[in-house]
PAVO-780007 format. One record per residue (C-alpha): x, y, z. Coordinates in nm, 2 decimals. Example, Ala and Ser with C-alpha at 12.3 -4.5 7.8 and 13.67 -1.06 7.14 Angstrom:
residues 2
[[1.23; -0.45; 0.78]]
[[1.37; -0.11; 0.71]]
***
This chain:
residues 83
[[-1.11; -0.50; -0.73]]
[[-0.91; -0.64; -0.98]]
[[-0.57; -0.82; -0.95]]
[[-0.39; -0.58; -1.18]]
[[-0.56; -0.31; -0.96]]
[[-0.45; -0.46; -0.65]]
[[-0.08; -0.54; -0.77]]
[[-0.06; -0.19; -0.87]]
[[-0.15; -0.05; -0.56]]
[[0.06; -0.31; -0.37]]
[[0.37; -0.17; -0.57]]
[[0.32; 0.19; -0.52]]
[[0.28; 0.12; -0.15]]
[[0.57; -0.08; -0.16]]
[[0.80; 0.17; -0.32]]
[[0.63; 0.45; -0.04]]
[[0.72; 0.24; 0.25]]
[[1.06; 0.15; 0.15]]
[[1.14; 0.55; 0.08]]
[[0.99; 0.65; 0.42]]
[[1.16; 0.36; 0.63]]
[[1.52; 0.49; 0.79]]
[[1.84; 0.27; 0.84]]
[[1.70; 0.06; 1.16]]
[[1.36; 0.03; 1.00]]
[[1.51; -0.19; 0.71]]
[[1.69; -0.39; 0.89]]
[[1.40; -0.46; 1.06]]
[[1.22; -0.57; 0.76]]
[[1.53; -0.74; 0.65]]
[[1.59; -0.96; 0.95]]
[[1.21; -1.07; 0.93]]
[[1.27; -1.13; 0.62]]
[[0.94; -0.96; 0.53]]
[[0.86; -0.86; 0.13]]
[[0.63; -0.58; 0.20]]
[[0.45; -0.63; -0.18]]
[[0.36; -0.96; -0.10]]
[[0.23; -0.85; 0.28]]
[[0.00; -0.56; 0.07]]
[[-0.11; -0.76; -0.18]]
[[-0.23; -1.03; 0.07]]
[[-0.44; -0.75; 0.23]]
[[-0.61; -0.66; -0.04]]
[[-0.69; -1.01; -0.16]]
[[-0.81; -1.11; 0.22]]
[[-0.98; -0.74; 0.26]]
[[-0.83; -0.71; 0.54]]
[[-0.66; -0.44; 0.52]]
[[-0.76; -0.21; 0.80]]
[[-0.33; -0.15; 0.87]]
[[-0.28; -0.08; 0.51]]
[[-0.55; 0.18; 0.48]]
[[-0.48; 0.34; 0.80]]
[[-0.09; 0.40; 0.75]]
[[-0.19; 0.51; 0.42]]
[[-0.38; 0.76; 0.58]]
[[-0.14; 0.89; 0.78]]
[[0.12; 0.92; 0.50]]
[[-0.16; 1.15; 0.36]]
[[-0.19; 1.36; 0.63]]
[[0.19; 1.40; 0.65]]
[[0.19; 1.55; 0.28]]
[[0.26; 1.26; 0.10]]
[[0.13; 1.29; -0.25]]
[[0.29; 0.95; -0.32]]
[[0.02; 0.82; -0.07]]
[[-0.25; 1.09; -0.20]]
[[-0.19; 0.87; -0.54]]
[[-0.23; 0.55; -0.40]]
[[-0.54; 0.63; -0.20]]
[[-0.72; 0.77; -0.52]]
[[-0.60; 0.41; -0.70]]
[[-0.78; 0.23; -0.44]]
[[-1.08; 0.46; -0.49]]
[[-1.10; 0.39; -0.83]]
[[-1.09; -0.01; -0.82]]
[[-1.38; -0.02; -0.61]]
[[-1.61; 0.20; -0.79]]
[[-1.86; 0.03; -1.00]]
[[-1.76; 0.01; -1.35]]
[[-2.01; 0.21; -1.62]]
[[-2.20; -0.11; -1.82]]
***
């Protein structure tokens, strides 16, 4: 995967989290100080990213199309590319 690949998917999963979080659930994030772009894109660098795929995966099966998107982004950057 490429890094534009991966900091793409790290911002779209960053802009789904912060939209599905409530009131108590950022502050949370904001007391630990936490930048949840940065925590993504580490996981996909590291390929460990086992959390990321599986809340992904329930956002998808909660309807969210946002994560529907995301999920075929990540799809894409790890199929082979055509020579």
């Amino acid at each position: 995967m490429k890094r534009e690949q991966m900091e793409a998917i790290a911002a779209k999963a960053e802009q789904l989290a912060i939209s599905t979080l409530d009131v108590e659930d950022k502050q949370f994030w904001a007391e630990m100080e936490l930048d949840l772009y940065n925590e993504y894109l580490d996981q996909l660098r590291t390929g460990d990213n086992q959390w990321l795929r599986s809340w992904i995966g329930q956002e998808i099966a909660e309807g969210s199309r946002e994560a529907v998107e995301i999920m075929k982004m990540w799809i894409r950057s790890e199929l082979p590319v055509a020579a």
